[in-house]
C-alpha positions as CSV (number, residue, x, y, z in Angstrom):
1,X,62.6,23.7,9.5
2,X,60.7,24.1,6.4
3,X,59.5,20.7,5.8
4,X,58.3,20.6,9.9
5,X,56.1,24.2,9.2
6,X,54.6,22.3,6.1
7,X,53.9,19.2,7.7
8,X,52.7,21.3,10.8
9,X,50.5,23.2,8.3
10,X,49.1,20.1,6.4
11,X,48.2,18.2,9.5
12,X,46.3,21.3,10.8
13,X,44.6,21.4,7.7
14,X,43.3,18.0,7.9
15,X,42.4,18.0,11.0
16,X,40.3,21.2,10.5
17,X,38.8,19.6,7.3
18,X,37.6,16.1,9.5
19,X,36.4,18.5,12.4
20,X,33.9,20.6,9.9
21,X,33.0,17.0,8.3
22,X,32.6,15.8,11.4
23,X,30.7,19.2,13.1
24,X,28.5,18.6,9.2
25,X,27.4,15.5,10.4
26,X,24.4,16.4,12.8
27,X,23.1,18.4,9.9
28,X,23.6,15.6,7.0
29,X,21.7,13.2,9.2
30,X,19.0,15.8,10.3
31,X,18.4,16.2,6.4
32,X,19.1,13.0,5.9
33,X,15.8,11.9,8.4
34,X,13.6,14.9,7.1
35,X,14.1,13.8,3.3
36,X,13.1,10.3,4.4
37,X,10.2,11.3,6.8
38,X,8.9,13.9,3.3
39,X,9.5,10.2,1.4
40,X,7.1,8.4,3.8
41,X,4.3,11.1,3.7
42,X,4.8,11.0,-0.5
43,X,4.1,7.1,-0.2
44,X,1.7,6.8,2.8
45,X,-1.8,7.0,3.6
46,X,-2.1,9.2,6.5
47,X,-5.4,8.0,8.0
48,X,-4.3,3.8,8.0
49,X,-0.9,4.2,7.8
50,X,-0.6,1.6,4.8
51,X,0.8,2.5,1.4
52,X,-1.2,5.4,-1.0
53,X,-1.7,4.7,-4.4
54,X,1.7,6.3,-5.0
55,X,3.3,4.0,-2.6
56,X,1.5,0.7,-3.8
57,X,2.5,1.3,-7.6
58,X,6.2,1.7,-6.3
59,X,5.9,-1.3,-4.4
60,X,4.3,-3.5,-7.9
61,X,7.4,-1.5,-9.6
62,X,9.8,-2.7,-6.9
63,X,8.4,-6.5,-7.7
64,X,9.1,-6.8,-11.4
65,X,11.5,-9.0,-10.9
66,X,8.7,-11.6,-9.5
67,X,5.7,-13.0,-10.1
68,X,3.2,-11.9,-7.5
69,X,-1.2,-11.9,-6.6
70,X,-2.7,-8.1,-6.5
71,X,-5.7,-8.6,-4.0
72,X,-8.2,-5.5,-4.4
73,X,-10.8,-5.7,-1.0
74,X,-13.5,-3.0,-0.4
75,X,-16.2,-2.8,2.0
76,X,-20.1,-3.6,1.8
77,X,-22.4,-0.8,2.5
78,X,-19.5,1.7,3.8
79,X,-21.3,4.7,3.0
80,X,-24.2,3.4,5.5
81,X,-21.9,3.7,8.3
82,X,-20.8,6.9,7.3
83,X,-24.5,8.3,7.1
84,X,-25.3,6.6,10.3
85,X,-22.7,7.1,12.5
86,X,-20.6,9.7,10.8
87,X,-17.1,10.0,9.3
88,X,-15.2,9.3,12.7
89,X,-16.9,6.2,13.0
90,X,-16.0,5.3,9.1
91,X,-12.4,6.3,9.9
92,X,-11.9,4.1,12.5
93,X,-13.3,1.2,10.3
94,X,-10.6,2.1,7.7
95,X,-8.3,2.1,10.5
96,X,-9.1,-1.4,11.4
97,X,-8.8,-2.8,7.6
98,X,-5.7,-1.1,7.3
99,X,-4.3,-2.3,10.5
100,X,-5.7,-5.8,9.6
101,X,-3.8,-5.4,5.9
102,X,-0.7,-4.2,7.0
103,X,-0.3,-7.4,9.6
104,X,-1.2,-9.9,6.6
105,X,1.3,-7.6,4.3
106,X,4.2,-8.4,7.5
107,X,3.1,-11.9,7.4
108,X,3.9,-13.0,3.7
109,X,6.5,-10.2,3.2
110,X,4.1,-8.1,0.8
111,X,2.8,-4.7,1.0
112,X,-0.6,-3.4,1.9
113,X,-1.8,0.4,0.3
114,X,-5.3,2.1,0.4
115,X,-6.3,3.0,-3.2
116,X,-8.5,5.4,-2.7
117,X,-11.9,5.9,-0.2
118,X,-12.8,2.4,1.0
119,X,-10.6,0.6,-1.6
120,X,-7.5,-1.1,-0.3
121,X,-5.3,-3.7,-1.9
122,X,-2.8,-6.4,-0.9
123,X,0.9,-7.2,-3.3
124,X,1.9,-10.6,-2.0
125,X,4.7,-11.9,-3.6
126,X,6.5,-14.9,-4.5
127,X,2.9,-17.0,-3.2
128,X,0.7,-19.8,-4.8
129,X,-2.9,-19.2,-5.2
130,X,-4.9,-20.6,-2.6
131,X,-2.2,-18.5,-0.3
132,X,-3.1,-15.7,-2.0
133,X,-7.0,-17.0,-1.5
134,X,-6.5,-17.4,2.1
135,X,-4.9,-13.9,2.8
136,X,-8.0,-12.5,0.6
137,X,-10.4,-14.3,2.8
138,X,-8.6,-12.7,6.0
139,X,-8.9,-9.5,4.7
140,X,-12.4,-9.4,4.7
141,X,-13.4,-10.9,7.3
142,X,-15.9,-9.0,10.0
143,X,-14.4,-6.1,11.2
144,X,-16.7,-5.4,14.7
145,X,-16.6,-1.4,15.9
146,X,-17.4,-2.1,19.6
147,X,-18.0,1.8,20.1
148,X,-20.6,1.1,17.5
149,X,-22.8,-1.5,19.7
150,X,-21.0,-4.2,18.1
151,X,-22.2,-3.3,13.8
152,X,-20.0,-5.5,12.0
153,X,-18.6,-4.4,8.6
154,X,-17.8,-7.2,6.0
155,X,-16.0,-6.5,2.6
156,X,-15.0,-8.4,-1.0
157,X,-12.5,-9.3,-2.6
158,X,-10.6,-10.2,-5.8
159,X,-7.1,-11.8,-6.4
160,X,-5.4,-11.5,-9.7
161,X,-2.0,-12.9,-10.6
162,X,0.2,-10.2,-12.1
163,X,3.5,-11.9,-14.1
164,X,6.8,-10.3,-13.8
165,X,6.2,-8.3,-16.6
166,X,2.6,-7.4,-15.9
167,X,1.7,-3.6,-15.8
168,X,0.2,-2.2,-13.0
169,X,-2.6,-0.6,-14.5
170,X,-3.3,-4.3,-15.8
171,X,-3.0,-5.8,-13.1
172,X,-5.4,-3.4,-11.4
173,X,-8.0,-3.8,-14.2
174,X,-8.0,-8.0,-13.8
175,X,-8.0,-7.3,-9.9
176,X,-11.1,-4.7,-9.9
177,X,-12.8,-7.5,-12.6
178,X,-12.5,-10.2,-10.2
179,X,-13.5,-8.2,-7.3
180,X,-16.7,-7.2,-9.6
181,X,-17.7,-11.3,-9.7
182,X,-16.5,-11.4,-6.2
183,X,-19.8,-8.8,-5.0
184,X,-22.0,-10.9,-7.5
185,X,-21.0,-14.2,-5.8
186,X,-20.5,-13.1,-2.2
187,X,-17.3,-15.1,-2.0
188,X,-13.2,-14.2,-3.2
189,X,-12.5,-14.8,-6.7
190,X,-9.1,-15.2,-8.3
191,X,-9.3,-13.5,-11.8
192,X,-9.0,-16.1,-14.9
193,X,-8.2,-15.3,-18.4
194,X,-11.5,-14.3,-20.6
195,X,-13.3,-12.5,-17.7
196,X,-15.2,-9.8,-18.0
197,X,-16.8,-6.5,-16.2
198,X,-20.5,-8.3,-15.3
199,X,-21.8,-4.7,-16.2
200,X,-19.9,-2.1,-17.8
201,X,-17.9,-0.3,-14.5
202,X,-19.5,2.5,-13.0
203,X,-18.4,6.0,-13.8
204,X,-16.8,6.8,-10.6
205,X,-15.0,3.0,-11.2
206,X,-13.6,4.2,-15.0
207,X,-12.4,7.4,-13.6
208,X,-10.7,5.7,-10.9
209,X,-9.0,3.1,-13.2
210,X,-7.9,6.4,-16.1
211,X,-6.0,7.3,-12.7
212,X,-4.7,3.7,-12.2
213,X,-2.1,4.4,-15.3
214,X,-1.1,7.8,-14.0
């Protein structure tokens, strides 16, 4: 009689311990999706929807492992459109790089992220140069605002090869050089060992790469 209460007792004690796990469960897997959706908004640019800074770094962390071609793209004369058709109008040109990024990203199984104002960059890994040269060249292509009476927005863009045990903030640096010769020669350039800034960077450019390394 004895052993049947305790067995009687230890069965309702298990079965009350699996029905709170499993009443716990909606809550672990709302908490679960809320610390992933706060993950997302720590990693993403909210305007394109691409990586932030934050997120691109992570991504170049993730890649170590691999060699792999930074791409740095910015625009031509972006402040123009801003001062002539206003900061909707800029946002929806972003919007159209970053959507443009993102699909070559999907395509080669890379990453796209928005450094920072017009700045954007591609991580392709586990690609041979004149891949990484083609995506480049995609990237900046004409982007064409029709709500703009067709003004067509071009941009730049510099490739750098980044080995498996290449910094980021070095990698950056070669990328942003090679972008630099890239607006001098109106075509992409893949960074090569010995080049230089062709003027020393910009103020707002050495500020931007201190935060690189943060």
């Amino acid at each position: 009689m004895q052993k049947t209460v305790a067995a009687g007792l230890i069965t309702a004690a298990f079965i009350g311990a699996l029905g709170g796990r499993l009443s716990m469960t909606p809550t672990i897997r709302r908490l679960h999706r809320r610390n992933n959706t706060l993950a997302d908004q720590v990693r993403t640019d909210p305007l394109t929807g691409v990586l932030n800074r934050v997120g691109l770094k992570q991504a170049y962390a993730a890649s170590n492992d691999r060699g792999r071609f930074l791409i740095f793209v910015d625009l031509d004369m972006f402040k123009a459109v801003n001062d002539e058709h206003g900061h909707p109008a800029g946002d929806q040109v972003l919007r159209a790089l970053g959507a443009r990024l993102a699909e070559l990203a999907s395509r080669h199984q890379g990453w796209a992220g928005r450094l920072g104002g017009d700045e954007f960059a591609l991580l392709l890994p586990d690609c041979s140069a004149s891949v990484a040269r083609q995506a480049a060249a995609q990237a900046i292509s004409a982007i064409t605002i029709d709500s703009l009476a067709g003004s067509v927005v071009r941009g730049n863009a510099g490739v750098a090869y980044a080995a498996a045990t290449a910094s980021w903030s070095s990698a950056l640096t070669d990328a942003d050089i090679a972008l630099y010769h890239a607006k001098k020669s109106g075509q992409v350039t893949l960074f090569a060992p010995g080049m230089t800034y062709p003027q020393p960077p910009a103020p707002r450019r050495r500020a931007r790469d201190a935060r690189s390394t943060n």
